[in-house]
N, C-alpha and C positions, 0 to 999 in steps of 0.2 A: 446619290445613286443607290440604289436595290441593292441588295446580296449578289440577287441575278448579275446584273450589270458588272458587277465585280468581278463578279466568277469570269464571264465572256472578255474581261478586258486584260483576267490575269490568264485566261488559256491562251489571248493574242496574242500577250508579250511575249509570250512565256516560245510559244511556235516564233514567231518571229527572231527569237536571242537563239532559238536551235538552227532556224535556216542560215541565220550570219554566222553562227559559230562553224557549220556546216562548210560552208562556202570557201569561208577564207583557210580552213583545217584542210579541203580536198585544192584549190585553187592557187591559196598563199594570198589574195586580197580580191574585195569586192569589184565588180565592175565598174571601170571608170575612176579608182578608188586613189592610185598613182596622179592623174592628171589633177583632181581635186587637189590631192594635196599641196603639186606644184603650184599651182594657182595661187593657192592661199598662200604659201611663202612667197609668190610673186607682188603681191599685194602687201604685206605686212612688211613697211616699214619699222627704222628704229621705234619711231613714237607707238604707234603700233604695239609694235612690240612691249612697248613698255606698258601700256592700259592694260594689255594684255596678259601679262605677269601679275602685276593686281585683280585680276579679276582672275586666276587663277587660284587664286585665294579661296572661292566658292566652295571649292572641292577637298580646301584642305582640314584632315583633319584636327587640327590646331584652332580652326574656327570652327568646325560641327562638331565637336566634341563639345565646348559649353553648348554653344546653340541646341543642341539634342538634350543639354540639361534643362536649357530654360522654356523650350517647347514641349517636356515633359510635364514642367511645373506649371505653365502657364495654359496647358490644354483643357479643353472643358470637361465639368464632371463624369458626364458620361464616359468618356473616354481615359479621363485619368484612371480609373478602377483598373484598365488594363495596360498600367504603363511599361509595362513588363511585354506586350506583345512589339508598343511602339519601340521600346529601346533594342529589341532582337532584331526587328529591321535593318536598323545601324548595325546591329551587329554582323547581322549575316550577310546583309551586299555585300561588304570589304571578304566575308571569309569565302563565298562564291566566286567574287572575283578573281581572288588569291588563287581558285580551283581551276577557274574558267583558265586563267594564264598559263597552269600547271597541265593543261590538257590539250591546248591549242598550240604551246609552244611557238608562238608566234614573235619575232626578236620585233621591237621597236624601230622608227627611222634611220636613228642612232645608238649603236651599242649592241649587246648583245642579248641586254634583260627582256624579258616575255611584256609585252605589249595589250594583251588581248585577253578582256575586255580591262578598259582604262580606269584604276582606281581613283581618280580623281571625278571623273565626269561618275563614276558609280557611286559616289559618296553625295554629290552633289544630289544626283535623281534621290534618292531615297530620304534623302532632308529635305528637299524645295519640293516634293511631291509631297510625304506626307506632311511639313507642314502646309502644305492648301487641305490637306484632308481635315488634319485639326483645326484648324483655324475655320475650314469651311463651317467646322459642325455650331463652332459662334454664330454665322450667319443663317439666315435663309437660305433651305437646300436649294434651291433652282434661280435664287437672285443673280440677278446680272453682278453683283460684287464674287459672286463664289465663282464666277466663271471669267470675271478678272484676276482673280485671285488665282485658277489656274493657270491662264496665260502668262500671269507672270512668272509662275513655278518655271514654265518650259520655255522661257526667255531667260533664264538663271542659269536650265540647266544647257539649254544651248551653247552660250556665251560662256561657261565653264567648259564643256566639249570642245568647241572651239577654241580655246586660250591654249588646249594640250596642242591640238594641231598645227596654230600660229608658233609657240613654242619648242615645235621639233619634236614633243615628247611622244606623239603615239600619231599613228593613222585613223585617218576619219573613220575607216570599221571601227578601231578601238575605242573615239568618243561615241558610237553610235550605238554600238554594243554596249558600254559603261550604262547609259543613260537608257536604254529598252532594261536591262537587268534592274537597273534602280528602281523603274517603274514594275516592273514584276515583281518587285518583293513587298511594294506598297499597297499592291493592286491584291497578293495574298491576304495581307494582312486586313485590309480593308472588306475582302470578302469573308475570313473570320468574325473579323468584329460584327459586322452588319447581321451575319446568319445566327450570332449572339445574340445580339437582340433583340431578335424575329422571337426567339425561344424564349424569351423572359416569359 
């Protein structure tokens, strides 16, 4: 994608993470947002549950903390020169989030800890997004593999958002919001970079 495209895709997100932070801060939860959730725990059997807990793994830092090493190392040269913009990604979802919860005050299903937006599904977006961005830059920008390559980012980071819900851990705003902010901090950085290289 262009610079352009970046830019319009991180003012998207970017609007969209302030209407849901918005909503559920003046409201207390999105519409429809309680019924969802019951749902899902209605459905989510033990077994369930348990894929579910491994696949909550996605989000954890314990696994993107190497993987952000080896997607550092493993990135193409273009992009390696600025490994230092990809590793502040990682960095700064988790310290955003930390904000976003610190501001929304919003308590979890269970407990009384802030909820909103979900550092797990935020960890996940910002690794399974921009690795498709690196890994894209291997490919052909507009082949049909870079745009499987994306689909399966937002099947990772789904099925990561999802696993906190199945798991009790946070409300569907919370994996929604995790995963729009993860995508806003990729979609900056992706618009940095790209407008970099226009100037070369």
């Amino acid at each position: 994608m262009s610079a352009a495209r970046w830019r319009r895709l991180f003012c998207g997100s970017a609007g969209v993470l302030a209407v849901l932070a918005l909503v559920v801060y003046f409201r207390g939860s999105l519409p429809g947002e309680p019924d969802f959730y019951d749902a899902v725990r209605g459905w989510a059997s033990p077994g369930v549950v348990t894929i579910f807990w491994w696949i909550n793994w996605l989000g954890s830092k314990w696994v993107l903390l190497p993987a952000t090493l080896l997607l550092l190392w493993a990135g193409p040269p273009e992009t390696r020169r600025r490994w230092w913009l990809w590793a502040g990604v990682m960095i700064a979802a988790p310290i955003l989030e930390w904000l976003g919860k610190e501001l929304i005050g919003r308590p979890r299903p269970g407990g009384t800890s802030f909820g909103f937006p979900s550092g797990h599904a935020t960890a996940a977006s910002a690794y399974f997004f921009l690795a498709a961005y690196l890994v894209g830059k291997r490919l052909d920008r507009s082949g049909a593999r870079v745009v499987l390559l994306w689909i399966v980012a937002g099947v990772l980071v789904v099925l990561a958002g999802l696993a906190r819900i199945v798991l009790q851990a946070h409300w569907p705003g919370d994996a929604l919001a995790g995963a729009v902010l993860g995508l806003t901090c990729v979609s900056l950085a992706a618009w940095y970079h790209e407008r970099r290289e226009l100037l070369k």
